[in-house]
C-alpha positions, 0 to 999 in steps of 0.5 A, a space after each residue: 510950785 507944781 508936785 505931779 506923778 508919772 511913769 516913766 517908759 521906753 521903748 528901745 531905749 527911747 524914753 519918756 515921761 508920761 503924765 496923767 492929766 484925765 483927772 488933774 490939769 498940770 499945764 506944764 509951761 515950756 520952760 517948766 517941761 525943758 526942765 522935766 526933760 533935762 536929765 541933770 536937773 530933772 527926771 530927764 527923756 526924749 520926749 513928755 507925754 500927757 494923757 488928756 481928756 478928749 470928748 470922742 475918745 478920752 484919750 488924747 496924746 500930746 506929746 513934747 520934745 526935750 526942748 519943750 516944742 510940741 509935736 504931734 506923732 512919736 511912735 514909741 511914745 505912742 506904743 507905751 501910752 497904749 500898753 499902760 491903757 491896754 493893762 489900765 482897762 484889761 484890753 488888747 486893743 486901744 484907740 488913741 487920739 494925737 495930733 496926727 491923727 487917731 491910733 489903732 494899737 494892739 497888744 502882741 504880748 505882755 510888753 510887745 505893742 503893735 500899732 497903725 502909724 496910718 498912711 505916709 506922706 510924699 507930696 513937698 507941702 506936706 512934708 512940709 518943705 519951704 518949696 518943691 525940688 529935686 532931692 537929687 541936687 541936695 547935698 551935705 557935706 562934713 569932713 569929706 564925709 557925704 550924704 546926699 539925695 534924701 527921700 522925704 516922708 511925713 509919718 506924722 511929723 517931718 523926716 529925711 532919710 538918707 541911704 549909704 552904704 556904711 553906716 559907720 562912716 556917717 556920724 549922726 552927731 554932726 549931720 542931724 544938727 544941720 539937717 533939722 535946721 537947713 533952710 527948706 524945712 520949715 518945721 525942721 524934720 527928723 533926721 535918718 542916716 540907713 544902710 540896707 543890710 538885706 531885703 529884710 533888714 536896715 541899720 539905721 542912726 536917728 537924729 530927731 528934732 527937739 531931742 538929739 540924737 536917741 537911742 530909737 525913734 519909732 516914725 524914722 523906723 517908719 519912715 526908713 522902712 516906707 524910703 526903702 520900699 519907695 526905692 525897691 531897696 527892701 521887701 515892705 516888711 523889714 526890721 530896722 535895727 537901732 541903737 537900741 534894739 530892733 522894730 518889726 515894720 510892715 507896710 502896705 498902704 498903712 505903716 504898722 510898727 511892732 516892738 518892745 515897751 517897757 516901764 522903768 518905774 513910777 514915781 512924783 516930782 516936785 518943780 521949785 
């Protein structure tokens, strides 16, 4: 039997179960963090989060989808671990480590955190894609509805974004699943569905990978944002509109990402 506190957070929507192991190791098993994530049996999210102990910074972020995988960047995630360690020290700035890499991340105001996703990825291995191709030629197609020619970018983790020209027609809930899973991702990848509403604006559907579709999902604002300045479809400052509410990107050989973060309340649980 397992009894751990948390916090559990947003941002936009997209939320989170954030476990504090700097003092005490909990070591969730897979099957101990699907329970946690389920949100019929447990406390339920997108993603669990746990702040480690780390020799250079003391701060490193792992972060777990809803079907217990492990991976190594989440955006939001990222910006809410960085407001709790921000208010927890009485700072406006915080550096933290994660598996793709360390994190600058900046207070804008009391609940607006800015943070530096670093430098995309374009190059087919390291997306990484099973070989390289011609995006041009892919092609899926659901109930008449098609979508095609994706851009691929890693922003710390694998996405495909596809752009169109009425994001109403495209239903995410049918697409993502079998985008994560085609056979040229060998690691699967996150899934964006975007429409270009002006220079400055894109609408955007997420299907991420080990979670479903989600209200908000802070690397495919980033890596919609990068697609669309790659293509001259947007200025490299833009604001990507999700179900949930909006992020401001910025990108000029970095990705910066500022939005909103919240805390929904603290509490324990006790695993059987």
């Amino acid at each position: 039997m397992k009894k751990f506190d948390f916090i559990k957070m947003h941002g936009l929507g997209n939320d989170f179960v954030i476990i504090d192991e700097r003092h005490t190791k909990i070591e969730l098993t897979n099957e101990e963090i699907i329970s946690v994530t389920n949100r019929h049996t447990g406390i339920g999210c997108d993603q669990l989060i746990t702040i480690n102990n780390d020799l250079e910074s003391n701060l490193f972020i792992r972060f777990f989808n809803s079907n217990g995988e492990e991976v190594s960047a989440c955006g939001n995630g990222s910006r809410c671990v960085a407001r709790l360690l921000m208010e927890e020290n009485n700072d406006t700035t915080v550096t933290i480590k994660t598996g793709a890499g360390p994190l600058y991340c900046k207070k804008i105001s009391n609940n607006i955190i800015s943070i530096n996703m670093g430098v995309p990825k374009f190059k087919w291995n390291e997306i990484p894609l099973d070989k390289e191709c011609d995006n041009s030629k892919i092609i899926f197609k659901i109930n008449e509805m098609i979508i095609s020619n994706p851009t691929f970018v890693n922003v710390g983790n694998p996405h495909a974004v596809f752009f169109v020209d009425n994001l109403n027609k495209f239903n995410i809930d049918e697409f993502g699943p079998v985008v994560e899973n085609y056979k040229i991702f060998p690691e699967k990848c996150n899934v964006t569905i975007a429409q270009i509403l002006s220079k400055s604006h894109i609408k955007i559907n997420v299907w991420e990978r080990g979670a479903g579709k989600t209200l908000a999902c802070g690397t495919a604002a980033c890596a919609t944002a990068v697609a669309a300045s790659t293509n001259n479809l947007c200025k490299n400052e833009v604001i990507v509109s999700l179900p949930g509410g909006d992020l401001d990107i910025v990108y000029d050989t970095n990705i910066i990402m500022s939005g909103a973060t919240e805390i929904s309340f603290k509490s324990n649980f006790e695993l059987n």
